[in-house]
N, C-alpha and C positions, 0 to 999 in steps of 0.2 A: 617406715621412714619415708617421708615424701623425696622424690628426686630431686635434686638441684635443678637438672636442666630444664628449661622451660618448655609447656606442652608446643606441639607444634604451631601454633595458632598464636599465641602470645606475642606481644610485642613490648610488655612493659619492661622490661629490662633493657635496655640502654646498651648497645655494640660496644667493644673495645673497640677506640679507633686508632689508625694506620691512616699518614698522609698515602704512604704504598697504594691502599685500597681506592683511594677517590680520583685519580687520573685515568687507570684505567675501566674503573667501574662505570666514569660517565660515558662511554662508549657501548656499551653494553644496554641490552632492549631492558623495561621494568620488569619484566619475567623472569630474566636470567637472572638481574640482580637481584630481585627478591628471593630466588632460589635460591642463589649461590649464597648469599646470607642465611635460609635457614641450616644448608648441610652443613656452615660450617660452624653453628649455634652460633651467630650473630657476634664471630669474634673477627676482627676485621687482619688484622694480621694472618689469621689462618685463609682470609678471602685471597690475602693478597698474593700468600704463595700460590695458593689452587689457579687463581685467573692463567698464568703463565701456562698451568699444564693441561689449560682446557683444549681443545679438538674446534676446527673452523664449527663444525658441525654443531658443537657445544655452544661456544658462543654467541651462536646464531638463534638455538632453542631447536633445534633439529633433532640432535641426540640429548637423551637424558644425559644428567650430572652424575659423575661421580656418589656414592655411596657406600664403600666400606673408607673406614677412617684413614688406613694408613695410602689408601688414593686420594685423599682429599688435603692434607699437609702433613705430609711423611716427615720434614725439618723439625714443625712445631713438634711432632710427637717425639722425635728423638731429643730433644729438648728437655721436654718435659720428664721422659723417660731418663733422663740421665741424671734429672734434679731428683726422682726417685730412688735411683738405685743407688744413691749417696746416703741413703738411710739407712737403720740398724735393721737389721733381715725380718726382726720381728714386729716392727713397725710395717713393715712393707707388706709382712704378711694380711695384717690388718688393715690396709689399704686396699687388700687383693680383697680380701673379705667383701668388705665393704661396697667396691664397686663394681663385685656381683652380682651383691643382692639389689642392685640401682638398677645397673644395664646388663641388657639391653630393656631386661623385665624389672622394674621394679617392685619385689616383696618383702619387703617391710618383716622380715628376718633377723635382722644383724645383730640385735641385742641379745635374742635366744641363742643363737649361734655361736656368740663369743662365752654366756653361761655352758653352754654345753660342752664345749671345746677346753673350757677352763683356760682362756686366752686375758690377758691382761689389759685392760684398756689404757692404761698408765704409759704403754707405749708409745701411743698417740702424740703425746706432748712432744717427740723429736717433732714430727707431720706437724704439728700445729708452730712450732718453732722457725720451721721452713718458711709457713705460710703457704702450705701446700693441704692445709686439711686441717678441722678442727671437731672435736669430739663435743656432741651437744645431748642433750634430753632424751632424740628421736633417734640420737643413732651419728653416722657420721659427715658433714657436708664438707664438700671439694671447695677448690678456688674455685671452678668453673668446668665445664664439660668435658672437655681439653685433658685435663690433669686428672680427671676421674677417668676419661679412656685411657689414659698413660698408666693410670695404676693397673688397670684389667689388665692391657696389654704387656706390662714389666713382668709380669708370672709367671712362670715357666707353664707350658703345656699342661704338665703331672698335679702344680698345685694349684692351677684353676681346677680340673678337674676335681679335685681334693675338696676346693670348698665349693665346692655348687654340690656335690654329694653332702658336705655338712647342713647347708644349708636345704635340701629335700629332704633333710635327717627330721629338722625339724618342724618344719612347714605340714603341718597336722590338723589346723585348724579348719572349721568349714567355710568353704567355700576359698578355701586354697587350693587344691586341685590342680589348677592350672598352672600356679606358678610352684609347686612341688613336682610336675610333671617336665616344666622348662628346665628346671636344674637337674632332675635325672637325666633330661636327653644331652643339655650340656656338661654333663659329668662322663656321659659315656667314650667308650676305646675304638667303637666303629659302627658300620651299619648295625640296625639292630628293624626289624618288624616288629617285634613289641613293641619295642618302646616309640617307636614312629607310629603301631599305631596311639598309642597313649597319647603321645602329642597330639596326635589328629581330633581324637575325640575332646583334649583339652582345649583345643583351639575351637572346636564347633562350641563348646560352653562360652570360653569369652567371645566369640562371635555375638551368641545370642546376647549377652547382657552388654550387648555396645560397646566393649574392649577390643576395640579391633585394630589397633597396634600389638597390645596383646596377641593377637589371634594371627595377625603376618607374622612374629616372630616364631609361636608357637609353631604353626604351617613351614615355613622356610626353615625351620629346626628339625620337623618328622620330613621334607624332604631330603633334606640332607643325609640323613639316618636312614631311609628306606631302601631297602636291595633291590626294589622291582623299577627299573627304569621307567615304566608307565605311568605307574603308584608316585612318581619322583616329580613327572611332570604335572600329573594332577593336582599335586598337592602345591607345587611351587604355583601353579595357575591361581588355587586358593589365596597366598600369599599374594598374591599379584593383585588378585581382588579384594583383598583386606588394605592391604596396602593402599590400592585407588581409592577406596570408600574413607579411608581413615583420613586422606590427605596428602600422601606422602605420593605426588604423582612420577617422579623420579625414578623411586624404587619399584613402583608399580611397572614401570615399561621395560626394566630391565628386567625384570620378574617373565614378564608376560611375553617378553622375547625368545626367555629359556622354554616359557613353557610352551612354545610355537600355539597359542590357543588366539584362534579367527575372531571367534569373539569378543573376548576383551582386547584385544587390541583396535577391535575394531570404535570399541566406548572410547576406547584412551586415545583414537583417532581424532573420535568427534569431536573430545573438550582440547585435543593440542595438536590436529593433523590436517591432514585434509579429508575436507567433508565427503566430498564425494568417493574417495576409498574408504573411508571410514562407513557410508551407506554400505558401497557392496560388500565389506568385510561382514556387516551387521547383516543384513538380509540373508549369505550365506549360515551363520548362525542363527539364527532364525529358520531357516530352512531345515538344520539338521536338529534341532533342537527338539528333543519330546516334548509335546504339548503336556503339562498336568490336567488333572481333572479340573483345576479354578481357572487353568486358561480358556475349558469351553463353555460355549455359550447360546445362545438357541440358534445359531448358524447351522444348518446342515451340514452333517459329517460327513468326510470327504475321505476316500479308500486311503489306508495308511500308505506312505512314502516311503521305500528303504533310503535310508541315512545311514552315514558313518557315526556313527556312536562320537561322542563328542569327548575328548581329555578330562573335563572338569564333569562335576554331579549336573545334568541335563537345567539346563537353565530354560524357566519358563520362554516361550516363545512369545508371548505377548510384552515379556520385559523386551525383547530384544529388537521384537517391531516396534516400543515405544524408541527405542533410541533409532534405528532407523528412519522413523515417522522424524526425530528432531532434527539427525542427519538431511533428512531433505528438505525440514524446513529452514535451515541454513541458507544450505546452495541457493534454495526458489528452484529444485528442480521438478516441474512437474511429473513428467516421464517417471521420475522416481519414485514418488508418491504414488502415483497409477502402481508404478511395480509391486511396492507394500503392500499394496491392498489386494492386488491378486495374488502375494506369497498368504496372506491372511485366510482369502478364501481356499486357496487350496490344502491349506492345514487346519481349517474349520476350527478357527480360535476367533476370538473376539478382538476383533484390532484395535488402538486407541481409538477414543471418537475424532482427537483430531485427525487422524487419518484419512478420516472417510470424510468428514466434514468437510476438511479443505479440497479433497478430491473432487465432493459433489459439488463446491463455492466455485473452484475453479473450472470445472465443466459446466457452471451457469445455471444446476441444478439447486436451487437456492433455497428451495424446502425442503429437500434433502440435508441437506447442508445445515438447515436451522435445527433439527428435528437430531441428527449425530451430535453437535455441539453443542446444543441443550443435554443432552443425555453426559458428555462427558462433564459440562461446566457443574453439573448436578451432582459430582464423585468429588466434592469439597470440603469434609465433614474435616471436625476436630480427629488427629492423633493419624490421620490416614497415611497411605504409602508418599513418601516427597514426590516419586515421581509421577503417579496420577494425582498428587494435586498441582506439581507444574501443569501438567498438561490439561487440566480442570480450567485452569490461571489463562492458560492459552485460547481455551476456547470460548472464556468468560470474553476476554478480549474483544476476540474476533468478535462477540453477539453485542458490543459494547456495552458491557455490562462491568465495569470499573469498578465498583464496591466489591461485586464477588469475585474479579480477578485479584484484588489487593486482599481480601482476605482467604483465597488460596493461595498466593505466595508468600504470606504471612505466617500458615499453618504446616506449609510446607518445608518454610526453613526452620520453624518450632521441632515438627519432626525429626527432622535431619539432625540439628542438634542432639534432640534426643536420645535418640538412636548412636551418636556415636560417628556422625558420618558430615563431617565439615564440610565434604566435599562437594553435597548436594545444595549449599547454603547460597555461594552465587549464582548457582543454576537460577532457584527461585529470583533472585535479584534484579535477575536478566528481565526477567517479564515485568518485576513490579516494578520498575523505571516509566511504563508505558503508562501503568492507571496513576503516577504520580505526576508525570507529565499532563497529563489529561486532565485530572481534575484538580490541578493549578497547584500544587505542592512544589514547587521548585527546590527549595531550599531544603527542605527534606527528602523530596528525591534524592537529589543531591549528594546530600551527606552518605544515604543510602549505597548509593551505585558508586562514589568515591573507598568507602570501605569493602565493597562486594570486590571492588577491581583491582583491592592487595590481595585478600583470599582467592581470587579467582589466580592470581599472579601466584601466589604464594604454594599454592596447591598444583598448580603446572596445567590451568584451565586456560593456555592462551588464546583461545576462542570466543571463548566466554569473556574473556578479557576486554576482547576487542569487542565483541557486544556488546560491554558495559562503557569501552570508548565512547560508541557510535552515541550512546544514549546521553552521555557527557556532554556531549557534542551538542544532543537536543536542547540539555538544560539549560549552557551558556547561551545558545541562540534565543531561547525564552528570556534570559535574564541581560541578554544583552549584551554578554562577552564575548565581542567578535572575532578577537584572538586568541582564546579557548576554543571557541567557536569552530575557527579553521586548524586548530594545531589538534583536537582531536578528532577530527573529519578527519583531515589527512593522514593520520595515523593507524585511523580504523580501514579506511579505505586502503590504503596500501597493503597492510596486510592482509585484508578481505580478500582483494584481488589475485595476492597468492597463495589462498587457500582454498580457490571455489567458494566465499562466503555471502553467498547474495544478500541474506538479509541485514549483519554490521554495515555492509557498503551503502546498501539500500537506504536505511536510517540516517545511516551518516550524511548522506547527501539530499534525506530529507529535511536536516538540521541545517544545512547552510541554505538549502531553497528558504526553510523559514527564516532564517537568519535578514536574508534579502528581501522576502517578503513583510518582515515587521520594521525596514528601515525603509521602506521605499521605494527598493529597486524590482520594480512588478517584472520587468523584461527577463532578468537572468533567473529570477524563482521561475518564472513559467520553463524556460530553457532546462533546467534544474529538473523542475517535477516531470516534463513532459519526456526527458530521460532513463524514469523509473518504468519505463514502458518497456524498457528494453532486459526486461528479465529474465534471469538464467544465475549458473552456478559464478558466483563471485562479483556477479555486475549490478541487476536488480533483484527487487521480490514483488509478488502478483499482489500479497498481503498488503507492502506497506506502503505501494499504490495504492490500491484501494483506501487506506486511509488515509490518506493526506488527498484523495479528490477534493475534499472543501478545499484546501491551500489553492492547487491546481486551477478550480473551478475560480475562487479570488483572482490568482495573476494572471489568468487565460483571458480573462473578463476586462480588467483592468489596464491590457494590452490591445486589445478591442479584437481575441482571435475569439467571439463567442462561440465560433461554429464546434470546434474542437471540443471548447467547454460542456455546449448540450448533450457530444455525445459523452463526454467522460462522467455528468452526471447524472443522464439516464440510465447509466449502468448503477451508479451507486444508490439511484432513488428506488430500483426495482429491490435491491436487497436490502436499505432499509426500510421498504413495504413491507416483510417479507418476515425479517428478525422483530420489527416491532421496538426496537428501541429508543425508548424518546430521545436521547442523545444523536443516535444518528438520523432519526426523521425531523429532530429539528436544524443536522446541519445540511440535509437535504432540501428543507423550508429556505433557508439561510442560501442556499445555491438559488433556487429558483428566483427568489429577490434578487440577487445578482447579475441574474438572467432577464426580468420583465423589465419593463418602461415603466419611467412615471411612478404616479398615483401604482398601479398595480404593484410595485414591489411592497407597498407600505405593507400589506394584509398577511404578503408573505412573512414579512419579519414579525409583525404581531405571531405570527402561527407559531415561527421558530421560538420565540422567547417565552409563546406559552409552554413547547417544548422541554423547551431547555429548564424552565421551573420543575419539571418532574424528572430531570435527571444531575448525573453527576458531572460534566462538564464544564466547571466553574469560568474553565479559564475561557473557552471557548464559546461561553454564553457572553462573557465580555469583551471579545470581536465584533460577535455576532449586535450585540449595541455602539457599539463601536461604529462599524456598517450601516446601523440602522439609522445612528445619527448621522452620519454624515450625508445618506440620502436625505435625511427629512430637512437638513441646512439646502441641501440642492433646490428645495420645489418651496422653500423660504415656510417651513413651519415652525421657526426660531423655535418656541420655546419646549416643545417636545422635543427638538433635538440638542438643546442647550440639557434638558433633563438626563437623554442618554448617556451623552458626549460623558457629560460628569459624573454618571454611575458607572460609566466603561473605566475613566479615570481611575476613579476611588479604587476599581478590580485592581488593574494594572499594577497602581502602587501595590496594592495589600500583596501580589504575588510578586514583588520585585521584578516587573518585566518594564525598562524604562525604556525602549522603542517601542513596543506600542502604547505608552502613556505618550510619550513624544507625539505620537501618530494625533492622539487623542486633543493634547493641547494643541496641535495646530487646527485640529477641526473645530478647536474652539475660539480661538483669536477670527478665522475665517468667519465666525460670524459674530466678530465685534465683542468677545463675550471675555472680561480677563478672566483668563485660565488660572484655576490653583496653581499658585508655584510648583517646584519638586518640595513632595517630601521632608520635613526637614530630620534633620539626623537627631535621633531619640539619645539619647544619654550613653545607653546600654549598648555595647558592640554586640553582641548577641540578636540584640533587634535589629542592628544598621545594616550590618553584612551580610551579605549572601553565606550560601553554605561552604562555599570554597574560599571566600576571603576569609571567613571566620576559622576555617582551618588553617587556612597557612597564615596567619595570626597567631594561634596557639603554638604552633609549631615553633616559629621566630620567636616569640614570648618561651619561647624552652630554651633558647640557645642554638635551635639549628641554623646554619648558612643558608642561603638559597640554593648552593648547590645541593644538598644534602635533602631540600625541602622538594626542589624539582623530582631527588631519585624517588624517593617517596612516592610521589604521584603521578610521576608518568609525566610530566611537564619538563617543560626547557626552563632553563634556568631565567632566561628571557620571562616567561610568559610569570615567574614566578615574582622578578620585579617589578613586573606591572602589576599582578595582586596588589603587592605591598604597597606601591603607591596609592593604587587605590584606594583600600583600609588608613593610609594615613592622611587622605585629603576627607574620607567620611569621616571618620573620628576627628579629625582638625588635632593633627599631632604631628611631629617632628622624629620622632626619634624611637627607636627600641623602647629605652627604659620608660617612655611615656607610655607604648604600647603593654607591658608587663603590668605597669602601675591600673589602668586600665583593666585589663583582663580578670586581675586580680580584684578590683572591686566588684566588679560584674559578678563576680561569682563566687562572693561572698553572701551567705543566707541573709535572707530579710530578719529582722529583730520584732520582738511583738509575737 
């Protein structure tokens, strides 16, 4: 029988709502609130009792949430428990049954169980009479999650135990095992080594087949059961790591707090702590961590280490210098990185390539550098591990090579899903925001990184979170949402700052530099970029410097500080010599024209645009004309520059970026030339709108308020009726029910 409640991930089922819930809930960050919504299955009166008994700490995202039921609305349950035990005993029995075989594991039992037992299902109809439970095909569905825990929990001790024995009575079939093995351990009277370990080995089975909610429960079941305190904390660490990987990042830190274990806590640091503890916890594990034989590599072997034997089964050291290696690309701490890579050498494992890549980029050894990065961006194959194909994703990046970073974080979150492991899904997200930026995707970024930044929220990734802010933050400044723009800057940036998080802060404040830079204001972008100088753990990154010198080198030039500028893009033209990437040598072409006089810069820009034809940089070949026209309007070669102006145009529109189309049509009036109107609005709201008006469209079009639409995405209620205006002066409409009317033929299939 399928469970009622919805996987964790899910969001199509519609919350019970509580005005109780949405006063206090708007005070609360998108993290908490989307946590606190999944623990308490998306029923809002259970929200509203829990808010009151949360902890400052709680509330803030500091400490995990609550997670056993009767901590999370002890009232609702006694409620509901009381509307049960007003049943006839044999009814209730059958309720007990039932929401056995559901929770915590659901095995698809109940029908066998009540044949076996010679139990009456006729009894059901008081349950179904209540409206408490109804008897169907597959067995038996609840009102809701709620009343199905109220049923396990109404059972005395003796006759849960009773039927989770009946139920492992029958559970015979193959590839039952593991849920024949969760009802023997939940049936048992006390510790037991058997049967703990049976759970152990049941939980490594759904481990490997990607059941790994399965697999915490099973693990935090044989902990429970095991007499050897060690055995206890090993096992609950297990659980801590099924738990993380599965999604459920809540239960994973209170797991992983029992099982005092450096290492995972130190992951669960990275995606919702501080970065920079979250490094040395990780490097520590990594230090004590046996190498396997697939972590070595043709490095020279280095005399074995005494280490303390680790709590959990010896976790490869190269997994744990990869999260290290990301822990410090967070911060931007170099120091840190250095440190990686000598814990690498001296454990004679093969480090990530990003590791050593940005080691050698940032020590100015730049063929080094290309030479480690190439070899990691090369580890991008279909079905591979998520986390060297993020960091494939990474390195593709850095070489700008944007097709292969978009299709390593493509493959990566393919994987993840895979496998079982939600958790890995906006990791990937985080990067692919960059190659969808880059090669003029907006609206599809977009949608992308708006849905990575509930899972990321949803899963207790507040890091990641804020990554996916910062990048939000890029899209609206491409597409021209200047208060998006600044409400996700500021957002990302605030809490960068108190997490040690260089690189969300870094982005974020490369989003309003361009922000400023595609309206006009060359003085505060150059101020802006020339800021990202100052890198370190929560402020800048040495990376996304580096990438945004073309921007830099534009408002440094256009403020007339050239001197600054030549040297900011001497550094960038030696390492696009060096990597070979058309994209970046032709936006190094693209600086030197910014840089020459005259006639000289023309040949420049021919070079970059011959560039930019052999790569993927759509958007940015359409500045780069942009630029090119406007110099050629300078030295009066009208009609080559009347040509560009209006192929930079036509870019602009097609990637919804209306400041620099603005920029565009005025270099085209400048030289007497009338400029294509804007755009006019296409029929189809799907084609008008951007990715985020087009969402909170749908949204309004369902019946939510804009408060409600705000919690959702991390937006002010404010920023969410400016959308809406927006959407109703592109569409030329008035009113909701025009907007639904709308929606709805939009997305009605063509006929034919």
């Amino acid at each position: 029988m399928t469970p009622v409640n919805p996987p964790p991930l899910d969001r199509t089922s519609p919350p019970q709502r509580t005005d109780a819930w949405r006063q206090p809930a708007a005070c609360l960050s998108e993290g908490v609130r989307v946590r606190v919504l999944r623990a308490v299955h998306g029923d809002q009166r259970a929200a509203a009792e829990l808010l009151p008994r949360l902890t400052e700490r709680q509330l803030t995202g500091i400490d995990p949430l609550p997670t056993a039921p009767a901590e999370l609305a002890p009232a609702l349950l006694r409620e509901y428990r009381a509307e049960i035990r007003a049943l006839p005993d044999d009814t209730r029995l059958l309720l007990l049954l039932a929401a056995a075989d559901q929770y915590p594991v659901s095995t698809d039992a109940f029908l066998r169980a009540v044949i076996a037992a010679r139990l009456d299902t006729r009894c059901l109809d008081a349950a179904e009479a209540a409206g408490i439970a109804h008897a169907g095909a597959g067995g038996v569905a609840f009102r809701d999650a709620w009343t199905r825990i109220a049923a396990y929990e109404t059972g005395t001790p003796a006759d849960r135990r009773d039927v989770h024995r009946l139920l492992a009575r029958v559970l015979r079939g193959e590839g039952e095992t593991p849920s024949r093995s969760w009802h023997r351990g939940a049936g048992a009277l006390g510790p037991s080594g058997r049967l703990s370990a049976e759970l152990s080995a049941a939980a490594d089975r759904a481990a490997d087949t990607g059941r790994l909610s399965v697999a915490r429960t099973l693990a935090e079941r044989a902990a429970a059961l095991c007499p050897d305190p060690a055995g206890q904390r090993r096992l609950t660490a297990r659980a801590a790591d099924c738990a993380w990987r599965s999604g459920d990042g809540d239960r994973a830190r209170r797991l992983a707090a029992t099982a005092a274990d450096d290492a995972l806590s130190g992951v669960l640091a990275l995606r919702a702590g501080n970065a920079t503890e979250a490094f040395d916890a990780l490097l520590i594990g990594a230090g004590t961590a046996t190498p396997t034989t697939s972590d070595r590599g043709t490095l020279p072997s280095v005399p074995s280490v005494p280490s303390v034997p680790p709590l959990t089964p010896p976790t490869p050291a190269t997994h744990l210098l990869a999260r290290a290696t990301e822990a410090a690309i967070y911060t931007g701490d170099l120091r840190r990185l250095r440190e990686a890579a000598r814990v690498a050498g001296r454990l004679g494992v093969v480090a990530p390539g990003t590791l050593g890549g940005l080691v050698a980029a940032f020590d100015g050894r730049y063929a080094d550098a290309r030479d480690l990065l190439k070899a990691a961006a090369g580890r991008c194959g279909p079905g591979g591990d998520p986390t060297v194909l993020i960091h494939a994703a990474i390195a593709a990046l850095l070489l700008g090579d944007h097709t292969r970073a978009a299709t390593a974080t493509a493959r990566a979150a393919a994987s993840a899903r895979a496998r079982g492991t939600p958790v890995t899904v906006p990791q990937a997200m985080e990067f692919r925001a960059y190659a969808d930026f880059w090669t003029g995707r907006p609206r599809a970024g977009e949608a992308a990184a708006t849905d990575a930044l509930w899972q990321a929220h949803a899963t207790g990734q507040d890091n990641g979170a804020c990554h996916l802010q910062a990048a939000l933050a890029m899209f609206a400044a491409l597409t021209g949402d200047a208060d998006v723009c600044r409400e996700r800057a500021a957002t990302a940036r605030s809490y960068a700052l108190a997490r040690g998080l260089g690189l969300p802060a870094a982005l974020a404040q490369w989003a309003l530099a361009f922000l400023d830079l595609s309206s006009g204001r060359f003085a505060a972008a150059a101020a802006r970029l020339r800021a990202l100088a100052a890198f370190g753990p929560g402020h800048g990154h040495r990376a996304i410097r580096h990438l945004a010198t073309p921007h830099y080198v534009e408002a440094a030039v256009r403020t007339g500080d050239t001197r600054v500028a030549r040297v900011a893009h001497a550094d960038y033209d030696r390492w696009a010599g060096t990597v070979l990437s058309p994209d970046d040598l032709a936006l190094s072409a693209r600086c030197r024209a910014l840089l020459a006089p005259g006639e000289e810069a023309v040949d420049h820009y021919r070079t970059a645009l011959d560039l930019h034809s052999r790569g993927t940089r759509d958007f940015e070949r359409a500045r780069t004309e942009l630029l090119f026209g406007s110099a050629l309007r300078r030295l009066r070669r009208r009609t080559e520059a009347r040509d560009r102006l209006h192929s930079a145009l036509e870019a602009f529109d097609s990637f919804g970026a209306p400041h620099c189309a603005t920029q565009a049509r005025t270099e085209l009036r400048a030289l007497g030339t009338p400029a294509a109107p804007a755009r006019t609005v296409p029929d189809s709201p799907t084609v008008t709108l951007t990715a985020q008006q087009l969402l909170v469209a749908r949204m309004a079009a369902d019946g939510a308020t804009n408060r409600e639409i705000a919690a959702r995405l991390a937006l002010s209620p404010r920023t969410i009726d400016h959308h809406l205006r927006g959407v109703f002066t592109r569409l030329g409409i008035r009113s909701r029910i025009e907007l639904v009317r709308l929606l709805a033929e939009s997305d009605e299939p063509e006929s034919g």
